[in-house]
C-alpha positions in Angstrom: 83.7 63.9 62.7 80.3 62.5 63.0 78.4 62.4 59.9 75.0 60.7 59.4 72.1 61.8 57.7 70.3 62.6 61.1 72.9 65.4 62.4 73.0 65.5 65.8 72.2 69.1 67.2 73.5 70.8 70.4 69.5 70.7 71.6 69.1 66.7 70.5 72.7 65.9 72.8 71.4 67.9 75.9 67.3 66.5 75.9 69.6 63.0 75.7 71.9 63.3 78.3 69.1 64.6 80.7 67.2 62.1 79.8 70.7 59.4 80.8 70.9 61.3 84.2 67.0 60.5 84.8 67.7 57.0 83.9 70.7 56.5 86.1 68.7 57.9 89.2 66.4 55.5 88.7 68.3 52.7 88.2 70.4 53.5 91.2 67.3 53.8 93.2 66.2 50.4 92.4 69.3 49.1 92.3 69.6 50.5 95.9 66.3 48.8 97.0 66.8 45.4 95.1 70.4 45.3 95.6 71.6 47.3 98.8 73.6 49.5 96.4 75.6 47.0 94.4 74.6 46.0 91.0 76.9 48.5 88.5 75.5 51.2 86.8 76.8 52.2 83.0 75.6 55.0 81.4 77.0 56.1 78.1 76.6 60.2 77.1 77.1 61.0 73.1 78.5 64.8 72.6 80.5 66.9 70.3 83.6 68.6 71.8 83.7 72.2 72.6 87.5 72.4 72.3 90.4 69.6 71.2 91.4 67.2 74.0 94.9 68.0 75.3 97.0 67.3 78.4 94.9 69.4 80.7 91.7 68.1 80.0 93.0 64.2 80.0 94.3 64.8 83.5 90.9 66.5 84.7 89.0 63.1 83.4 91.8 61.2 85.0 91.3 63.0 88.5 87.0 63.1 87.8 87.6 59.3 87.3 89.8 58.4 90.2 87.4 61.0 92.8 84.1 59.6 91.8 85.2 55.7 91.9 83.8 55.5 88.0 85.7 53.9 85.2 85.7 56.1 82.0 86.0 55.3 78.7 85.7 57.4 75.6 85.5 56.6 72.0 86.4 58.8 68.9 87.4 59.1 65.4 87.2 55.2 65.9 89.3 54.8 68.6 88.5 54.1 72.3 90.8 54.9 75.5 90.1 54.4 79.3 90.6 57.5 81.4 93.1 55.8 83.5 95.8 56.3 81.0 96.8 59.6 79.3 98.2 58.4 76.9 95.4 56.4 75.4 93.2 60.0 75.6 96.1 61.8 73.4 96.7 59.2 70.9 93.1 59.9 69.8 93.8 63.1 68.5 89.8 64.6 69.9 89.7 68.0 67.7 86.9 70.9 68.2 83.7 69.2 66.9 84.5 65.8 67.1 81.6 63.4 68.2 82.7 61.4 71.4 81.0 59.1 72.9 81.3 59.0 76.8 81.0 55.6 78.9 81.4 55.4 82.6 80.6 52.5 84.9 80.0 52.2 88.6 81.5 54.9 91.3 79.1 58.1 91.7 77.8 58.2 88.1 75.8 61.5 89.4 78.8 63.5 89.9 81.0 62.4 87.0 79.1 62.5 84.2 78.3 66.5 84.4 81.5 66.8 85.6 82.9 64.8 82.1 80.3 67.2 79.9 82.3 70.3 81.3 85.8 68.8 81.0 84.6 67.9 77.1 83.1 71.5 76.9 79.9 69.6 75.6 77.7 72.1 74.4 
C-alpha cells in the first residue's frame, strides 16, 4: 500500500496521467519530425488498483502489450514484473488499493496506456 505524507487522491492520479498522455503526443510528434518515427517513447502512469490482479487481468495486459507493440512493466508492493510473463504479474500479489506504478515503452503508447488504466480499474 502506498503511504506518504502526501496521499495520492483519485483526482491528483487522473490530472497526472492526462497530463502523461499530453506529453507523449508531443514527444511522438517531435519525435516524428526529428526522427521519422523512431526514437522510443516511455511514459510511466502511477495508480491505485480498482480490484486485485488475477489471471484475467494479467492476460488482458499480456494481449494489450503484445497488440500495441509496447513493452509493459509494472511495479508494486516492491516488486516489478514485465507483462510478457504471467507469472511475474501473479507473484506480486496486486490487492484492491495497491499503488502500482505502470511503465510502457515504444509500440502505440496512445492506445495502451488507457487501455492498461481500465485493465487496472484505475480510478
Amino acid at each position: 500500500m502506498y503511504t506518504n505524507s502526501t496521499a495520492l487522491t483519485h483526482t491528483n492520479i487522473d490530472e497526472m496521467n492526462g497530463k502523461v498522455l499530453e506529453t507523449v503526443r508531443r514527444k511522438k510528434a517531435s519525435s516524428r519530425e526529428a526522427a521519422h518515427g523512431r526514437m522510443p517513447s516511455v511514459v510511466s502512469c502511477p495508480g491505485i488498483t480498482g480490484l486485485a490482479i488475477g489471471f484475467r487481468e494479467c492476460a488482458a495486459l499480456i494481449k494489450t502489450a503484445q497488440e500495441t507493440g509496447c513493452s509493459i512493466r509494472v511495479a508494486a508492493n516492491g516488486q516489478s514484473g514485465q507483462a510478457d510473463s504471467m507469472l511475474s504479474l501473479l507473484k506480486m500479489h496486486i490487492d484492491k488499493g495497491t499503488f502500482v506504478m505502470l511503465t510502457l515503452t515504444g509500440g502505440k503508447l496512445e492506445e495502451a496506456l488507457p487501455r492498461c488504466r481500465d485493465i487496472m480499474a484505475f480510478a
